[in-house]
Legacy VTK file of the C-alpha trace (Angstrom):
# vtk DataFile Version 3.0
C-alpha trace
ASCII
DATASET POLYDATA
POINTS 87 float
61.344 39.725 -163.542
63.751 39.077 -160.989
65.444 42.354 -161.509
62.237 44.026 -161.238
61.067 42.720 -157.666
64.529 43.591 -156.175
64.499 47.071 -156.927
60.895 48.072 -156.757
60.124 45.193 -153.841
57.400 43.525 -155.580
57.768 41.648 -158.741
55.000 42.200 -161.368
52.014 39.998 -161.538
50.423 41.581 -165.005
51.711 42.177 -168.585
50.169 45.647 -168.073
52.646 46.049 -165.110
55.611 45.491 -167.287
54.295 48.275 -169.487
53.663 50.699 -166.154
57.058 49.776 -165.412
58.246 50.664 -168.683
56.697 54.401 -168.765
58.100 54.798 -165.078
61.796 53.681 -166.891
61.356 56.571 -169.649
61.093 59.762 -166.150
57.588 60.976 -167.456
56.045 62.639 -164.080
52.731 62.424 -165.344
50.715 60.774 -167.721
47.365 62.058 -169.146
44.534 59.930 -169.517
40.945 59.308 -169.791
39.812 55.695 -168.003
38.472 53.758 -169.969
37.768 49.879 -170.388
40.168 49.582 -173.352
43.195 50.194 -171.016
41.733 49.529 -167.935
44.391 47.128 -167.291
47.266 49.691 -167.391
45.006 52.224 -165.634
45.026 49.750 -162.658
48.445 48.486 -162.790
49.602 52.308 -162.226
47.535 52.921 -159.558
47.676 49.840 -157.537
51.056 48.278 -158.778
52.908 51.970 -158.432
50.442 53.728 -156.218
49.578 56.790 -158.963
53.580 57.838 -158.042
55.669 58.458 -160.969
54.021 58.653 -163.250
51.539 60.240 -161.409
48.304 60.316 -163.659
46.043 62.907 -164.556
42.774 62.565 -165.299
40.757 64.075 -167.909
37.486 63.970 -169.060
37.706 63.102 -172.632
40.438 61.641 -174.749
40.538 65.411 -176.724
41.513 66.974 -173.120
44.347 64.865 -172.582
46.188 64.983 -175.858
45.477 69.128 -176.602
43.865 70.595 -173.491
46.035 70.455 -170.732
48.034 73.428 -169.984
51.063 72.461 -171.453
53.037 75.628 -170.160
51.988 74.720 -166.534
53.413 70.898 -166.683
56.566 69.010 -168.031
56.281 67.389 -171.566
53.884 64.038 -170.856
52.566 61.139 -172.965
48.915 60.806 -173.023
46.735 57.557 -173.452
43.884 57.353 -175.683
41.557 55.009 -177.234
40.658 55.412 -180.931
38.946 58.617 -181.660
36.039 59.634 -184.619
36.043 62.415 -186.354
LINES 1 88
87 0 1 2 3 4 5 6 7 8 9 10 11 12 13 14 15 16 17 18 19 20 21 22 23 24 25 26 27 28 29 30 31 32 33 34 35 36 37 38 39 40 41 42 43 44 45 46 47 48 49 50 51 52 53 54 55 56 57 58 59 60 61 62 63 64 65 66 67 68 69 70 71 72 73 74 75 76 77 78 79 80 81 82 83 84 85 86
């Protein structure tokens, strides 16, 4: 963790920063998502531990909108975080 808090200037508090950390490591510039509790963790650990900067993350309105519905011509390939969906 040491590594972490000398170049990013804070070292992380959270096992959900580690992961924010991690999807900031792999140059995604955004990441879709719909908030939820079941990842509310990581949802706050990008916004407060990163400040919604790289990956910056956009917000969509169900978990079928992030995965198929964005534009996909009008943004960079991005990973999208869901919660289990029903048929």
């Amino acid at each position: 963790m040491t590594d972490l808090a000398k170049t990013d200037g804070n070292a992380p508090r959270f096992g959900s920063d580690l992961v924010a950390y991690a999807l900031r490591e792999q140059g995604f510039p955004y990441i879709s998502l719909n908030p939820g509790a079941s990842f509310r963790a990581l949802h706050d650990s990008m916004v407060n531990y990163f400040g919604n900067e790289a990956p910056e993350i956009i917000t969509c309105m169900h978990e079928e909108h992030a995965i198929g519905g964005l534009p996909r011509s009008q943004i960079p390939p991005c990973p999208s975080l869901c919660t289990a969906m029903s048929a």
